[in-house]
N, C-alpha and C positions, 0 to 999 in steps of 0.2 A: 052674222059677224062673230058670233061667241062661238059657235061649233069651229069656225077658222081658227078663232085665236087657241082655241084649247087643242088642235091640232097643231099649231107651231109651237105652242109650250112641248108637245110630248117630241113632235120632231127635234126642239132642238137640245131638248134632254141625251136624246140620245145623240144628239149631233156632239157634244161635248163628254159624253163619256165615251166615246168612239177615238176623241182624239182628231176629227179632222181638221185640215183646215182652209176648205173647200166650202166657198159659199154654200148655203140651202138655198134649191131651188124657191123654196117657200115663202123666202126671205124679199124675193122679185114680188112675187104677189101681192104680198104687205106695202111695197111700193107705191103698188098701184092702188092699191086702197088706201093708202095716204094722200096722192096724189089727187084723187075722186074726191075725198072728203076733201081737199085745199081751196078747189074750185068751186065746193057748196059751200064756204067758212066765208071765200073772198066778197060777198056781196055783204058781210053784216057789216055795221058801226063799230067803233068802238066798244062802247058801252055794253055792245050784243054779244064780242066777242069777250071783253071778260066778265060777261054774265054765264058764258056758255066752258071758261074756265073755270071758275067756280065752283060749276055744277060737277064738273070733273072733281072739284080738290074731295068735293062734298061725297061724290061716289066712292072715293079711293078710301076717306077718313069713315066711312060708315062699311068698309072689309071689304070694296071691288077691290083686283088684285090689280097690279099698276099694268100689266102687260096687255091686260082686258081693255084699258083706255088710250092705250099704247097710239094708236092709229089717230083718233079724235083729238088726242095733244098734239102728236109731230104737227099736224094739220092746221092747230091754231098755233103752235110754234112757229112753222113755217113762215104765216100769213102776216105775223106780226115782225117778221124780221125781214119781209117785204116790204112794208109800212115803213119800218124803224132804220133797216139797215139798206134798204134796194138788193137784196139778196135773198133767192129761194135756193135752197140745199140741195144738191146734186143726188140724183140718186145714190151715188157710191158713198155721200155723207150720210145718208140714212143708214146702209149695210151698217157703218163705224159706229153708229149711233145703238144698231140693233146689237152687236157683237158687244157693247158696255153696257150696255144695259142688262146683259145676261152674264156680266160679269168678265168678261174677258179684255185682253188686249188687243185692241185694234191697230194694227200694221198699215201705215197713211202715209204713202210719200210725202215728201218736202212739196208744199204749196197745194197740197190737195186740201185745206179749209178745214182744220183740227179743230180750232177754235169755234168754228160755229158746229163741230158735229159735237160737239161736247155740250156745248150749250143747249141741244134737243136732248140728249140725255140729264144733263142739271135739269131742265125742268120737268120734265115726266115723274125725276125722283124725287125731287124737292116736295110733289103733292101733298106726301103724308104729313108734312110743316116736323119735321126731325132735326131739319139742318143736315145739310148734303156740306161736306170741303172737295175742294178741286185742289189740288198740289202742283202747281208753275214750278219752271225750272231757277227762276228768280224774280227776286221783287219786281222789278220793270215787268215782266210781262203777265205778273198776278195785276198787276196796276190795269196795266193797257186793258188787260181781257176785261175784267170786270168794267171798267169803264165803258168801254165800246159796247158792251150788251149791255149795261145796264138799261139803255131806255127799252127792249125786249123786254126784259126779268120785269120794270117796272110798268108795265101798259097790262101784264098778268098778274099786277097787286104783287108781286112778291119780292121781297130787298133781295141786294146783295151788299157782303163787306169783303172789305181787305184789311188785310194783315201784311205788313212788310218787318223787316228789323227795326225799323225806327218808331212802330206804332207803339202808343203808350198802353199803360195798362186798362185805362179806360176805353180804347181804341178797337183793344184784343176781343173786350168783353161784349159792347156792341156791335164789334164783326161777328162775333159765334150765337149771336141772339137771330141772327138775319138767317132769309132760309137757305142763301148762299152764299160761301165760305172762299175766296180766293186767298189762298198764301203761298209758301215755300212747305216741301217737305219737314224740314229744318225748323221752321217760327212754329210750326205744327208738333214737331217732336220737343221742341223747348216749353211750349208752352203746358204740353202735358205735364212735361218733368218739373216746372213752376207750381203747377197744381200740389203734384206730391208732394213739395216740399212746402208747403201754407196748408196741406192740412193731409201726410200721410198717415194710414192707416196705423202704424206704428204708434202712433202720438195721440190716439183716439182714448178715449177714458170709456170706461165700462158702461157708464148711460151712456156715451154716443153709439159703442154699439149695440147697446140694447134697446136703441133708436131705431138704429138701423135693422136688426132683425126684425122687430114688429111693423117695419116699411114704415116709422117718423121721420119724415125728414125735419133736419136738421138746420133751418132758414138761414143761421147766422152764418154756420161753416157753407153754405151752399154759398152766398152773398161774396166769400173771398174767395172764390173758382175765379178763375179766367173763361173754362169753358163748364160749364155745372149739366149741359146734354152730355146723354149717353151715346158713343161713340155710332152713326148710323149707316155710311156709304160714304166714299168716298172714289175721286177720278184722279190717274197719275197722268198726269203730262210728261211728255221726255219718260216713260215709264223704264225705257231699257236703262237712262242713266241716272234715275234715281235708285231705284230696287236693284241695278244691279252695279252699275261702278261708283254709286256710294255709299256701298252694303259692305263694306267693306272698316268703313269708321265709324265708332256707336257715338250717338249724339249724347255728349256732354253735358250737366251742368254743374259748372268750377264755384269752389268757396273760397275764398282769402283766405291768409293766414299774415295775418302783418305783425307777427311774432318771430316771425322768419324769416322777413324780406327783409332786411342790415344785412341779416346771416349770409345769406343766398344773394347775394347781389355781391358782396366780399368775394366770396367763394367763386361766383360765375368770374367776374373781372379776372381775381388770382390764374382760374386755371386757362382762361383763354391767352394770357398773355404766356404762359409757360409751354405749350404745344409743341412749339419750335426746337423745346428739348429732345423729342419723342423720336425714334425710329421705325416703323414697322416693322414686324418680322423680329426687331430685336427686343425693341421696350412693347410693342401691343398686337394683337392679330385681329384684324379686319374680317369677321365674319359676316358682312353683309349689311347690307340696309335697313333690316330688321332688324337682327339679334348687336349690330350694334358692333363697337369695342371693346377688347378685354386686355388691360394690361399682364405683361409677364412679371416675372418676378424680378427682371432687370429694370424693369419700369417701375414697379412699384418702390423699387430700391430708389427711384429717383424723385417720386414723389413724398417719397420720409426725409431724402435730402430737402428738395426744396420747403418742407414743411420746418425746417430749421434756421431757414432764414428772417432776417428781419422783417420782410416784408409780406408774409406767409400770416393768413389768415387766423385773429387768434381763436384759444378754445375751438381747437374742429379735431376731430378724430381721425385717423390714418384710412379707417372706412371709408367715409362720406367723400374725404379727399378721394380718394382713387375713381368711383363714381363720376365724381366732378369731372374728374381728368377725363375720363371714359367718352360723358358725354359733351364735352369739346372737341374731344375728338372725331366725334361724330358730324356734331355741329359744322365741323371743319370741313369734313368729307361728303357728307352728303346732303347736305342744306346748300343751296345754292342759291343765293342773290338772282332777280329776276326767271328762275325757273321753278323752285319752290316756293318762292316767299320774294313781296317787295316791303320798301322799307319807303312809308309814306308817313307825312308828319310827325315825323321820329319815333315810327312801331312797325315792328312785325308783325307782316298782315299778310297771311295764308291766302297763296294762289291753287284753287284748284286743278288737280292736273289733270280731270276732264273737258272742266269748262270751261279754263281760259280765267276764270272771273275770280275777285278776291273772296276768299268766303269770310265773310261780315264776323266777327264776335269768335270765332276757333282761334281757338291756342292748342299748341301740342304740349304731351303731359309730360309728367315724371321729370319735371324739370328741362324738357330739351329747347322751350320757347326760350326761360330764362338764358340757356347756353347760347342760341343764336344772336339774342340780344347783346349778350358780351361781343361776339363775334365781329357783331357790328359796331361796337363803341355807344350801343345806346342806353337809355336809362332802364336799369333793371326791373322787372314790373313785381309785384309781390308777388311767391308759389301759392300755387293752387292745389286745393283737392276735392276728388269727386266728390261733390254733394247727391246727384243723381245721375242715373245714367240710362239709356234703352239704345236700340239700336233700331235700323230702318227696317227691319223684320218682323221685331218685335212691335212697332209704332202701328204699322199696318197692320198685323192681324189683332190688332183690338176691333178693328172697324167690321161688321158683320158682311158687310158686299164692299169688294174693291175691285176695279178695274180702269184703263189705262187707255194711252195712245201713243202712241212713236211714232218714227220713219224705220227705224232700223232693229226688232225685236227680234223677227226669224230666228238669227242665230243663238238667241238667247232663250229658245221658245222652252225646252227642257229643263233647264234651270228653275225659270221663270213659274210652269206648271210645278215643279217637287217643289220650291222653297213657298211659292205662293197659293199653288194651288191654281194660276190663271192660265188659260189656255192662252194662243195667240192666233188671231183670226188674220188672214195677209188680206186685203180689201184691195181689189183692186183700181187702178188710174181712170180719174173722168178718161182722160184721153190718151192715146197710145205715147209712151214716153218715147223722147229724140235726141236722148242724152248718147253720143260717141265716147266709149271707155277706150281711148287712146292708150296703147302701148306703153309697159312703167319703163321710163329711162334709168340705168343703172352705172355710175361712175366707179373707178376706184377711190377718190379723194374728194372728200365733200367742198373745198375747194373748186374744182370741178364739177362739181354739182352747181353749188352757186352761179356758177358762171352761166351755164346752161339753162337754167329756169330762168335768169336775168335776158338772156338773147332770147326766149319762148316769149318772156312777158312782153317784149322790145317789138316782137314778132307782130302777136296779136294787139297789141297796143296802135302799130303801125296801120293793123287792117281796120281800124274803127271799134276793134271789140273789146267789152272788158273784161280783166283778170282778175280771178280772187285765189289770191297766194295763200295758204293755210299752212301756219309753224306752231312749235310746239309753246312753245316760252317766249315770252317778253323779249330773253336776251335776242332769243336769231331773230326776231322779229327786228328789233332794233338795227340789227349785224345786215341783216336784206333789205333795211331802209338807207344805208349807208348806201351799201350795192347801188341799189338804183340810181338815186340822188345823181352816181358817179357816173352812170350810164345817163343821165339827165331824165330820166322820168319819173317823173310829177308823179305821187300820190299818198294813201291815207292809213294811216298806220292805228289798229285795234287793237289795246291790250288791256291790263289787267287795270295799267294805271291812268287810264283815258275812257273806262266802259262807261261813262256818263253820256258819252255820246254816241253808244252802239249805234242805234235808232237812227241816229241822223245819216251815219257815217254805212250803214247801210242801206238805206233808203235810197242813197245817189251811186251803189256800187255797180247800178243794171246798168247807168248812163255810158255812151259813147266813148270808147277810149279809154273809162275811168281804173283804174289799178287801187286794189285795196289786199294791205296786207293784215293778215287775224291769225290769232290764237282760236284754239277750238271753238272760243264764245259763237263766232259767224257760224259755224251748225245749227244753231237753233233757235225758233221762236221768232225770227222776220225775213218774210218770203223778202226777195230781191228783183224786183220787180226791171223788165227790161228797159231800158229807152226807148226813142223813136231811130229807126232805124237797125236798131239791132239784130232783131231776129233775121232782117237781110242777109246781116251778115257774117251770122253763124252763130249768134247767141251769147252767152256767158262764158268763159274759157275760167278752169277750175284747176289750181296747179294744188298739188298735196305736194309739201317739201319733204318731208320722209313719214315713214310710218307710223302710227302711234300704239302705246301698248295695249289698245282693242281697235279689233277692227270694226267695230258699228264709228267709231267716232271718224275711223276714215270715210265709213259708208256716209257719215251726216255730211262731210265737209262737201264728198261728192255729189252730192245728192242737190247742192246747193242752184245746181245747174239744171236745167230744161226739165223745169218746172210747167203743171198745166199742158201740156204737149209743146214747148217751146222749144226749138233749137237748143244744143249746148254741147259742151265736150270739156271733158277731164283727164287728167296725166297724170301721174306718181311719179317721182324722182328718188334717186335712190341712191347710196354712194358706200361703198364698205368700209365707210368710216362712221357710219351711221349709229346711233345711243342704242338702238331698237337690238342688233348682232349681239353687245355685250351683256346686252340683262336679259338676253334671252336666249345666247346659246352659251353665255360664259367669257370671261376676258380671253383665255387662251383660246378656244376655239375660235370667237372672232380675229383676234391678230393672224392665227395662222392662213385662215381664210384668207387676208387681206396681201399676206407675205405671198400664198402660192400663188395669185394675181397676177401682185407687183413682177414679178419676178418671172411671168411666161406670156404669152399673147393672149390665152385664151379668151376666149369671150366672155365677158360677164354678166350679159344674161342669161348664161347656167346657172349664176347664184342666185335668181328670183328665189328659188323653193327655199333657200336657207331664210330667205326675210321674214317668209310666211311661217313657215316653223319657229321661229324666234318666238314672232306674234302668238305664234298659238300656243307656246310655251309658255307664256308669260300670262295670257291668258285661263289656262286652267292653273298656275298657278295661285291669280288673283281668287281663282273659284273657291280652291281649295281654302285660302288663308278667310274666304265670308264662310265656307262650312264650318271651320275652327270657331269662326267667329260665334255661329250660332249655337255650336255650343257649349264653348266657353259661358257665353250667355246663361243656357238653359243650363246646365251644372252649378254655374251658381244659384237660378234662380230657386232651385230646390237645396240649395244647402243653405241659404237665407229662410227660405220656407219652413226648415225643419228648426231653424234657429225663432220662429217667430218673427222676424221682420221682414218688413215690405223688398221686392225685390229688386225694385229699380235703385233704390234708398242706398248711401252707404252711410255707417254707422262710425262714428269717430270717437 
């Protein structure tokens, strides 16, 4: 067995500096000798078999190298999650299992068993007792995972915790003592940035680190860590849309300032109700969604006026006013109710615009949260400034081995290998997949559009089968529950501000006839399971209502369907009225498109390539603005360096 294993270490050395991502034949063989050892394990006791883990942990902690014992764990992993779960792991979850463990991304359709292939890699790694995290795409399904495995993880002596946003601080600390770690990306990068700020390096006094050089630890500053291990492995779940569509925002942690907030609360209400002054082109120029508002000099002319009136904010400078103005105006224009942001228990609370889901605890900075606030008439919260900061780049490579699992990485596979370093391994289906990629329907007038998905859903609806309609925002979701309702069909509307009940509202999506409409959240993290009768009669039917600005998140929605080799089929709709034309090939370019349409027969599906061009437009754009991102990053983090202070730290 050892001449084997030290033959697939060298194979697959080279298999990864090669670039492929073409199974190793090698990688079958190991199967099989997992499989052999499964059926010499299935006859022990309990007691026999975590005696015979044990001896594992004991060979790994006395310098066997984990790959050596690789085969003799899957084998008790297996055995026990026959016992515990009535499930033995398909070979193809071995491959995903072998492909993380060596550090890479594993490529696993929708319903091919992510969760327990992860779970033979959490335990192999976990031996060394380091503490391994796993990264969920959110709390719910950091919850579910670890729960469902825990009776696994515990029949092999070894814990597991969870971390959600609601966990306390005593919660965090006992989750990161256990040998497995389930959170968010997010509770993970916050809680680092917690660390630094109870005990950064900056703030260390000259015994501490002359503690630290002669390797004393420090018991009492260790005792106020959240996590006091050094950072050792770690598994991305949803790897393509953590590392890469939300690499894009550095993880935040905001400090009050309630010396400011009278100020700033004045100020947001004044300039949100003045807006109406404003003209574009005359009083400001609209540079975009990034770079914001800039007033002209006629506008600024206007703002020195209203700054004369009674009602005008006292003691504020002609500066900060303009600013103010700047960003209400923005707030105005490109904040939008139910598409960026909902407005639940009287706050602004950030809708991700991948996942559909609200993201817990984010505020936008620089004062823009304040601005939306006014926008909405509600109560001003105090400004904030960076206390700490890192980003999803940064978070991850502290960790010595990282690797991942998706549905949808392929396309990202390049990126993925330069910024991370991980390859992407595509793993193929237990079963041959049965999913029909239906032709994308393409209107002139989304209007039109609507109408058309509504007679498809009415359609399949009618033959017994169900429909999962996928929109981008709350709003159309809302806007295609009308639709229906009007057309009289019954069904179940998922958004940002009802996600308490994905789970359920999922769970009954496979049944007969059932109609469920979602925002991106239904991509990911709970298979859809068919009814009785269904696969008869044709499977899941998958409607994408227009494109989104990556194409993996279309890949998740589609992907949603014929699962495990099951019947299914999906459609694209498409309408050259569509959000996706104008941020991706520009306002004037999309209008004119739209006009030389209007205005001749031609057929319009010649304009599929412009969709996809948009998309891919928009796309290296995104790439481009995480390169900045990184190194903006790293240019500060050396001009911090040179200054003496820590680099995640800002200094005030």
């Amino acid at each position: 067995m050892a001449n084997f294993i030290s033959s697939l270490t060298d194979r697959l050395r080279g298999f990864f500096l090669t670039g492929e991502n073409e199974i190793p034949a090698l990688w079958w063989d190991m199967i099989d000798q997992i499989q052999q050892l499964h059926q010499e394990v299935a006859s022990l006791s309990e007691s026999q078999l975590f005696d015979e883990w044990n001896s594992l942990r004991f060979r790994v902690q006395s310098g066997e190298s984990l790959t050596n014992v690789l085969p003799d764990a899957f084998a008790i992993v297996s055995e026990q999650m026959q016992r515990h779960l009535g499930m033995t792991p398909y070979p193809v979850q071995y491959l995903g299992a072998f492909a993380m463990h060596e550090g890479a991304i594993a490529e696993m359709q929708t319903g091919e068993g992510k969760t327990l292939t992860a779970a033979l890699t959490l335990c192999l790694n976990a031996l060394p007792d380091e503490g391994i995290h796993i990264a969920t795409a959110n709390d719910y399904l950091a919850e579910r995972d670890a729960q469902w495995l825990s009776p696994v993880y515990n029949s092999l002596g070894m814990t597991v915790g969870t971390i959600t946003a609601n966990s306390t601080m005593a919660e965090r600390r006992a989750a990161y003592e256990c040998d497995i770690t389930y959170s968010t990306a997010r509770e993970f990068g916050f809680d680092y940035l917690r660390d630094l700020l109870s005990m950064p390096e900056s703030k260390m006094s000259v015994s501490s680190r002359r503690q630290q050089l002669f390797g004393q630890q420090n018991k009492q500053s260790e005792n106020q860590l959240l996590n006091p291990r050094k950072p050792y492995m770690v598994l991305i779940d949803e790897a393509d849309s953590i590392l890469i569509d939300e690499a894009r925002t550095p993880l935040i942690i905001a400090q009050g300032n309630a010396a400011e907030a009278e100020q700033m609360a004045d100020l947001c209400q004044w300039s949100a109700s003045q807006i109406t002054k404003f003209t574009e082109d005359e009083h400001y120029i609209d540079h975009g969604p990034q770079r914001g508002m800039e007033l002209t000099e006629a506008g600024r002319r206007i703002v020195r006026e209203l700054l004369l009136q009674k009602d005008a904010p006292g003691l504020l400078d002609t500066g900060t006013a303009y600013l103010s103005s700047e960003r209400a105006l923005k707030a105005h224009r490109y904040f939008q109710n139910g598409r960026d942001y909902v407005v639940r228990d009287g706050k602004v609370e950030i809708v991700d615009e991948f996942t559909g889901r609200i993201s817990e605890g984010r505020m936008w900075q620089n004062g823009v949260h304040q601005a939306i606030q006014a926008k909405e008439g509600l109560e001003i919260t105090s400004p904030t400034k960076i206390g700490a900061q890192t980003t999803v780049q940064e978070l991850f490579s502290r960790y010595p081995r990282m690797a991942g699992m998706t549905g949808t990485a392929e396309s990202a596979a390049s990126e993925l290998k330069k910024v991370f370093g991980t390859p992407v391994i595509k793993i193929p289906t237990n079963r041959p997949s049965k999913r029909q990629n239906l032709p994308e329907q393409i209107f002139l007038t989304e209007e039109e559009k609507w109408a058309a998905i509504v007679e498809e859903t009415a359609a399949m609806h009618q033959q017994g089968r169900p429909v999962l309609i996928g929109t981008r925002s709350v709003n159309l979701s809302n806007q295609l529950s009308a639709r229906l309702l009007q057309a009289g069909l019954e069904h179940e509307v998922l958004h940002a501000l009802n996600h308490e009940n994905e789970a359920a509202i999922i769970q009954e999506a496979g049944q007969p006839g059932r109609i469920t409409v979602a925002t991106n959240m239904a991509g990911r993290g709970t298979d859809i399971l068919l009814g009785e009768g269904v696969p008869e009669k044709g499977g899941l039917h998958v409607i994408c209502s227009e494109l989104h600005e990556s194409a993996r998140i279309d890949r998740q929605l589609t992907g949603r369907c014929a699962r495990q080799g099951d019947p299914g089929s999906a459609r694209i709709f498409l309408s050259l009225e569509d959000d996706i034309l104008t941020a991706g090939l520009g306002e004037e370019q999309a209008q004119d498109l739209f006009t030389s349409f209007q205005e001749t027969s031609q057929d319009l599906q010649s304009t599929l390539r412009y969709f996809y061009q948009a998309q891919q437009r928009i796309e290296n754009r995104h790439e481009q603005q995480r390169i900045q991102l990184v190194d903006h990053i790293t240019q500060r983090r050396q001009m911090l360096k040179q200054m003496g202070q820590h680099a995640n730290l800002s200094e005030h």
